[in-house]
C-alpha positions as CSV (number, residue, x, y, z in Angstrom):
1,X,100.1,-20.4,-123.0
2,X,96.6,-21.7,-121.7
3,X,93.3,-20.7,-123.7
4,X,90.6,-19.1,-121.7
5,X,87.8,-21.2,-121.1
6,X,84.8,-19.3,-122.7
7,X,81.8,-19.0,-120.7
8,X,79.7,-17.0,-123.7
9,X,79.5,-18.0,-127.5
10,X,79.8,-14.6,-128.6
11,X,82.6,-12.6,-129.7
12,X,80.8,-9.5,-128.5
13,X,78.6,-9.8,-125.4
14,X,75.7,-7.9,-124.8
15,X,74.8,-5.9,-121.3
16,X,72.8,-8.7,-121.0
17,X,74.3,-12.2,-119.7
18,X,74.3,-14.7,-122.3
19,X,72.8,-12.3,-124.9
20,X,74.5,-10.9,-128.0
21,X,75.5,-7.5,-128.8
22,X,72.1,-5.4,-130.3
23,X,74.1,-2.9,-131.3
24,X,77.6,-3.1,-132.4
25,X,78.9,0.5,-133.7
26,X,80.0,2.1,-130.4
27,X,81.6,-1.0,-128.8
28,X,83.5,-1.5,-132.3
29,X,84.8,2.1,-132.3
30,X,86.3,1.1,-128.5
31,X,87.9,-2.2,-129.6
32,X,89.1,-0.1,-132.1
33,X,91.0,2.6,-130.1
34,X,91.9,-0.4,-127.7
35,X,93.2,-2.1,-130.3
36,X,95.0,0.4,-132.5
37,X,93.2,-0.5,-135.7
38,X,91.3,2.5,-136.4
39,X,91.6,2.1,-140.0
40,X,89.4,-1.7,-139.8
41,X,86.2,-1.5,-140.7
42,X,83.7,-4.0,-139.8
43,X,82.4,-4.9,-143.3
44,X,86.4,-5.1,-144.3
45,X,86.1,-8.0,-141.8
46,X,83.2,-9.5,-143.2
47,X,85.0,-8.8,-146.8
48,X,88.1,-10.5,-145.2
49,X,86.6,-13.8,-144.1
50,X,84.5,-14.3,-147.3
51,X,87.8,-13.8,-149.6
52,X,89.6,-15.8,-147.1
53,X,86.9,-18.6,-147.3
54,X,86.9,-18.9,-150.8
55,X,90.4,-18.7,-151.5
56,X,90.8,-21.8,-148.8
57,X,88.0,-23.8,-150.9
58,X,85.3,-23.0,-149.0
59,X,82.3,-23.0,-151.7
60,X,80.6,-20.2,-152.8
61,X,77.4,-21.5,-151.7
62,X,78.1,-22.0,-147.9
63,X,79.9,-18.8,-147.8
64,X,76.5,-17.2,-148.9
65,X,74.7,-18.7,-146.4
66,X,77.0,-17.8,-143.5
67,X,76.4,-14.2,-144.8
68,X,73.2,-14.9,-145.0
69,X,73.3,-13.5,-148.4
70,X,69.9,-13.7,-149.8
71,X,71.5,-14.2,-153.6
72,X,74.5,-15.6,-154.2
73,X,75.4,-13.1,-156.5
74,X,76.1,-11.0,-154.0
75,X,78.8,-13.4,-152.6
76,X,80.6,-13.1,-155.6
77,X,81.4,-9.9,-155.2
78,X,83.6,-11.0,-152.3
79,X,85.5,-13.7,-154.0
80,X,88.2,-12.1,-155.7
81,X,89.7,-14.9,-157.2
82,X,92.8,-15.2,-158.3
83,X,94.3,-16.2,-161.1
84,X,96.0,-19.3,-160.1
85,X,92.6,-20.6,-158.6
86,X,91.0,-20.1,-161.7
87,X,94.0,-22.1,-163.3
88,X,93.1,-24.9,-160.9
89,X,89.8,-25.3,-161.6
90,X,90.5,-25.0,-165.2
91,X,92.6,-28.0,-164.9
92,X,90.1,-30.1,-162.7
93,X,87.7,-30.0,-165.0
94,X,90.1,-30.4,-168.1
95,X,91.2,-33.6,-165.8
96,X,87.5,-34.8,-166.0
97,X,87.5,-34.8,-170.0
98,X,90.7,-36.9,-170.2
């Protein structure tokens, strides 16, 4: 299977060539039908990828600025970490104090 070459850097393209999307609800609720995904939202996707992020090691700090979270506070409310990442960092720094 060949990938498609990719002519635009958006995932959504605007009515526009080579501009973005201004507005995103109505053409959302059409990739939705299309797709068969009604229940999806599209901060559940933003939600996804920052949880995703962080639980692939991705700091806290870059994820915020992706988001363009203006306080990182509000990141963590995306990172629901787990308990066995919080083990692992437990014992990295219990590994420093060796």
């Amino acid at each position: 299977m060949r990938r498609k070459k990719v002519s635009k850097p958006y995932v959504f393209c605007g009515g526009i060539p080579g501009e973005h999307l201004k507005e995103i609800k109505k053409t959302w609720r059409k990739v939705r039908k299309l797709a068969d995904i009604s229940d999806v939202r599209l901060h559940g996707l933003r939600h996804f990828f920052a949880s995703f992020s962080l639980k692939k090691g991705v700091d806290l700090y870059t994820v915020s600025k992706f988001l363009e979270h203006k306080n990182i506070a509000t990141t963590t409310r995306y990172a629901h970490l787990e308990l066995v990442h919080l083990k692992k960092a437990t014992n990295i720094v219990a590994e420093m104090f060796k």
